[in-house]
TORGUKOL-123364 format. One line per field, with one value per residue (C-alpha): residue in three letters; x, y, z. Coordinates in steps of 0.05 Angstrom, whole numbers. Layout:
! TORGUKOL-123364
res = (Ala ...)
px = (X ...)
py = (Y ...)
pz = (Z ...)
***
This chain:
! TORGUKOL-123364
res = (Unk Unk Unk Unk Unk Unk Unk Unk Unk Unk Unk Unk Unk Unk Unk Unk Unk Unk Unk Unk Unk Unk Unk Unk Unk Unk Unk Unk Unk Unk Unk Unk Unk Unk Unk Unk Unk Unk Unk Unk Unk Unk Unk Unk Unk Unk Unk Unk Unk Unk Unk Unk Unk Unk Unk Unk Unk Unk Unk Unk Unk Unk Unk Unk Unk Unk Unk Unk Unk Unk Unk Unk Unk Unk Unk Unk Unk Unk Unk Unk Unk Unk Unk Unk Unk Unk Unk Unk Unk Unk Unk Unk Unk Unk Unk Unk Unk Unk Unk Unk Unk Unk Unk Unk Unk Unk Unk Unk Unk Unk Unk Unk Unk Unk Unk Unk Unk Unk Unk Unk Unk Unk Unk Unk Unk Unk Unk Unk Unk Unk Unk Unk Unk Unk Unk Unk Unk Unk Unk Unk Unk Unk Unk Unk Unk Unk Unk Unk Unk Unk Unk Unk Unk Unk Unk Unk Unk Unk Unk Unk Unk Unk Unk Unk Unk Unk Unk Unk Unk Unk Unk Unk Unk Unk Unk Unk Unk Unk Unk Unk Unk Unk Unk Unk Unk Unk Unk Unk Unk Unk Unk Unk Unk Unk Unk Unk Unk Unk Unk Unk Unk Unk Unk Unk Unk Unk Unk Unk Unk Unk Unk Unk Unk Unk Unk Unk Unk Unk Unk Unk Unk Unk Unk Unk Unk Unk Unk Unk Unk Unk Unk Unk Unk Unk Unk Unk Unk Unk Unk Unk Unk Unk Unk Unk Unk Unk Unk Unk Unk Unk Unk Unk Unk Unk Unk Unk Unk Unk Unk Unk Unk Unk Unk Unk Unk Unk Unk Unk Unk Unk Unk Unk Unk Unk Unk Unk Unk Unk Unk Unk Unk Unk Unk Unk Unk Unk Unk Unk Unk Unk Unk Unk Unk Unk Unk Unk Unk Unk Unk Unk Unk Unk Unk Unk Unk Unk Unk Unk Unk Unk Unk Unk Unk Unk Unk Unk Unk Unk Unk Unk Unk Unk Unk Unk)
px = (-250 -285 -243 -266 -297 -267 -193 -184 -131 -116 -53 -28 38 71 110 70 84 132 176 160 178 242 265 247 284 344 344 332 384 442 490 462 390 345 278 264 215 175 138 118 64 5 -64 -54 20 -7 -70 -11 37 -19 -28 46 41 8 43 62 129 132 147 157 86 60 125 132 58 59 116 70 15 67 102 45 44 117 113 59 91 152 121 88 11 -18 34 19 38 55 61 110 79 18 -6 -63 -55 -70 -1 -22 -83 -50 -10 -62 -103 -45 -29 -56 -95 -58 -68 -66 -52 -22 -17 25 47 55 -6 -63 -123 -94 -80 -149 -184 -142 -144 -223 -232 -181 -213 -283 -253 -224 -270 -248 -168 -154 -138 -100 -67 -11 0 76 138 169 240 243 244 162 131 77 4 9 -45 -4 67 24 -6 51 46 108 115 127 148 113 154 144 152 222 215 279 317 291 341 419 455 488 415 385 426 401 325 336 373 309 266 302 293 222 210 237 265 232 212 220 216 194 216 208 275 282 344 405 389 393 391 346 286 301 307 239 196 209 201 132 97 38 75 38 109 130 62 79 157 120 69 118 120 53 47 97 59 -12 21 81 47 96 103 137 108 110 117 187 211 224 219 287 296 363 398 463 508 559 515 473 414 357 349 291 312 268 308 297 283 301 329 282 272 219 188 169 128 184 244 273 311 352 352 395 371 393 394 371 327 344 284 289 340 319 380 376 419 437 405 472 486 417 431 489 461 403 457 493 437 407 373 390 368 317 288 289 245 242 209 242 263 307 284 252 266 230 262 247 290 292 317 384)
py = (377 316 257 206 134 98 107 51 109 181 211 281 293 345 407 461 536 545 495 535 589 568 540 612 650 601 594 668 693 651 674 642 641 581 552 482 451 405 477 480 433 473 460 519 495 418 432 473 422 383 421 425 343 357 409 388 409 362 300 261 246 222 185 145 132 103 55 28 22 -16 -61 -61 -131 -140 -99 -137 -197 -172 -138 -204 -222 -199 -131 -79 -19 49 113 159 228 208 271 260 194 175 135 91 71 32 -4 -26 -57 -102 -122 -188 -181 -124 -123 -50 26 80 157 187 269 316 370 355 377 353 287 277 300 252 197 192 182 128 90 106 67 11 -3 -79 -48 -28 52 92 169 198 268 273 307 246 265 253 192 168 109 75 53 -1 -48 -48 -55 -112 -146 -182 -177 -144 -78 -46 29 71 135 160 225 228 259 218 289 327 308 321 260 250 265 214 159 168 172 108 84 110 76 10 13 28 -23 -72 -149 -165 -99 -76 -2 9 78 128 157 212 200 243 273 329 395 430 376 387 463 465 421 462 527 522 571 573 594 536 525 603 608 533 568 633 601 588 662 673 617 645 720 674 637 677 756 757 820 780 826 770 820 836 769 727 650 618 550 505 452 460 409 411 393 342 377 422 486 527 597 658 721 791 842 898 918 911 887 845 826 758 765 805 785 822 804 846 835 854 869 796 771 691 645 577 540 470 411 363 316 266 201 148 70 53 111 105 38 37 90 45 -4 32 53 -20 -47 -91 -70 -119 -101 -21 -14 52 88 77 137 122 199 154 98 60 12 -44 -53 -98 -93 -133)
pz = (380 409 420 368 397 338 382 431 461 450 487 478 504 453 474 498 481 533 495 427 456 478 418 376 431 420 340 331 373 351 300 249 251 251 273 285 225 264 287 213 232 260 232 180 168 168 116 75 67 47 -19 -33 -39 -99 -126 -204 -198 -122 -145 -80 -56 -118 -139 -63 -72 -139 -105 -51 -112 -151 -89 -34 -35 -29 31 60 52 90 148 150 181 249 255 294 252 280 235 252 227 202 173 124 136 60 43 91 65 8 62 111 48 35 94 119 187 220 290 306 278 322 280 319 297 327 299 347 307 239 284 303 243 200 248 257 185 181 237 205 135 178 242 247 260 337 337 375 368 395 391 408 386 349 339 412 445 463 499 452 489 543 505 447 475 507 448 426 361 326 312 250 242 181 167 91 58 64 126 151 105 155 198 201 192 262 284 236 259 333 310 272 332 373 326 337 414 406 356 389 374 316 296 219 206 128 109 50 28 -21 -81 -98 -172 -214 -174 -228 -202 -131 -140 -166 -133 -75 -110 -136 -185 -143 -79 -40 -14 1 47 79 97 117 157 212 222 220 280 320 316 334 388 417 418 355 307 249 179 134 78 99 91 27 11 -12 -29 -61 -70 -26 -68 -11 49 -4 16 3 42 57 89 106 83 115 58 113 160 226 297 310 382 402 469 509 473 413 346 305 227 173 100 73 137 138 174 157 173 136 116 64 62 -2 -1 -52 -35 -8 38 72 83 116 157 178 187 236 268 288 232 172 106 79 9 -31 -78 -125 -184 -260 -255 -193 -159 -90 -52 0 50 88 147 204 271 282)
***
């Protein structure tokens, strides 16, 4: 794909299969079986995860968006004129949207995610809609520490972080506490990170909204096999393996798990796995927190919780925090 005109910078400088492969040579042969979700995020896995954000049954797209509806101007108001705001897995880029229409002469936009075609397909519209905004794309691996563009690490303006979606659940807690910390750093003095933060409720809710009728979700989790046989020479059968989703109370998170309905051996370029029948893949986290337990993580991670607003129904949350 061309690289648009509308970016005042493009960078790409996310893992390459080597890395990929790595990782699915490391997860699968542990004891416990796991894949890192970020590889969820192909084009296929990226236009996927697109339709499960408007799944009926998914309530925290449409719920986190109807917040921003409700409190965009509150938000704009404490971000504050002239920032230079940089999205933290853009995606679809549609969340921010309602953001960058409040916000009172923003200086710049970096997408940043780590999906290179989704990236650029999603970021050429944006800067189509908003051609007076500077524009820049980074395709990078997030979770890891990144350097944002020169000219806008030079602008001077301050820099605000966009991560929404709840994505933060993705992300142990020891581990979320040092992206936050990450984020800080990046951000820098002055810096204010607003965040979208998914609630402890019911477990019947959660247990659904990632177990969809449709099976949107089931070919999202499956997906990541399907991209490992595309990329990796694998020879995953993604008829021997299952979709499983719940709510582990304990841990305070959702799961999503692959579960072998056999028992089989599957190749991955020259390396080989042994399954069991019932044998797992744990492929996704989702941790949920109450307001005050995310922010006294974002506390002792660098920041200093500013304003939270949520839904009546109290299932979201979305935080403004500063760096301290």
């Amino acid at each position: 794909m061309a690289i648009s005109a509308h970016f005042d910078s493009f960078e790409d400088t996310a893992s390459d299969t080597t890395d990929f492969l790595a990782d699915v040579k490391s997860g699968l042969s542990a004891q416990s079986k796991s894949l890192p979700c970020k590889y969820f995020y192909d084009e296929v896995g990226s236009q996927l995860f697109d339709r499960v954000c408007y799944v009926e049954d998914y309530y925290p797209t449409r719920t986190e968006t109807t917040i921003m509806e409700a409190y965009a101007a509150d938000m704009a108001k404490a971000i504050g004129p002239g920032a230079k705001l940089i999205e933290y897995g853009s995606g679809a880029s549609k969340k921010v949207r309602v953001l960058l229409d409040a916000l009172i002469e923003p200086a710049a936009y970096v997408a940043v995610d780590i999906s290179k075609e989704f990236l650029l397909q999603s970021a050429e519209m944006l800067a189509a809609d908003y051609p007076a905004l500077n524009h820049h794309a980074l395709c990078v691996d997030f979770t890891k520490p990144f350097s944002l563009p020169e000219d806008v690490i030079a602008s001077g303006h301050r820099a605000v972080g966009f991560f929404p979606g709840s994505t933060i659940g993705n992300f142990t807690r020891d581990d979320a506490k040092d992206f936050l910390s990450g984020c800080a750093k990046t951000l820098g003095e002055g810096g204010g990170l607003l965040i979208g933060v998914d609630l402890k409720k019911d477990k019947k809710v959660l247990n659904a909204a990632y177990n969809d009728s449709d099976g949107i979700t089931e070919a999202f989790n499956l997906n990541l096999l399907e991209r490992i046989n595309r990329e990796l020479a694998g020879t995953f059968d993604l008829g021997c393996f299952a979709h499983l989703a719940f709510y582990n109370e304990d841990e305070g998170r959702m799961e999503m798990h692959l579960e072998s309905l056999t028992e089989q051996t599957v190749q991955v370029g020259q390396n080989s796995f042994q399954f069991r029948k019932g044998e797992r893949i744990h492929t996704e986290s989702s941790y949920k927190y109450t307001i005050e337990e995310f922010q006294a993580l974002a506390t002792s991670s660098g920041f200093s919780a500013v304003s939270v607003w949520t839904d009546d129904n109290l299932l979201f949350s979305v935080h403004f925090l500063e760096v301290s």
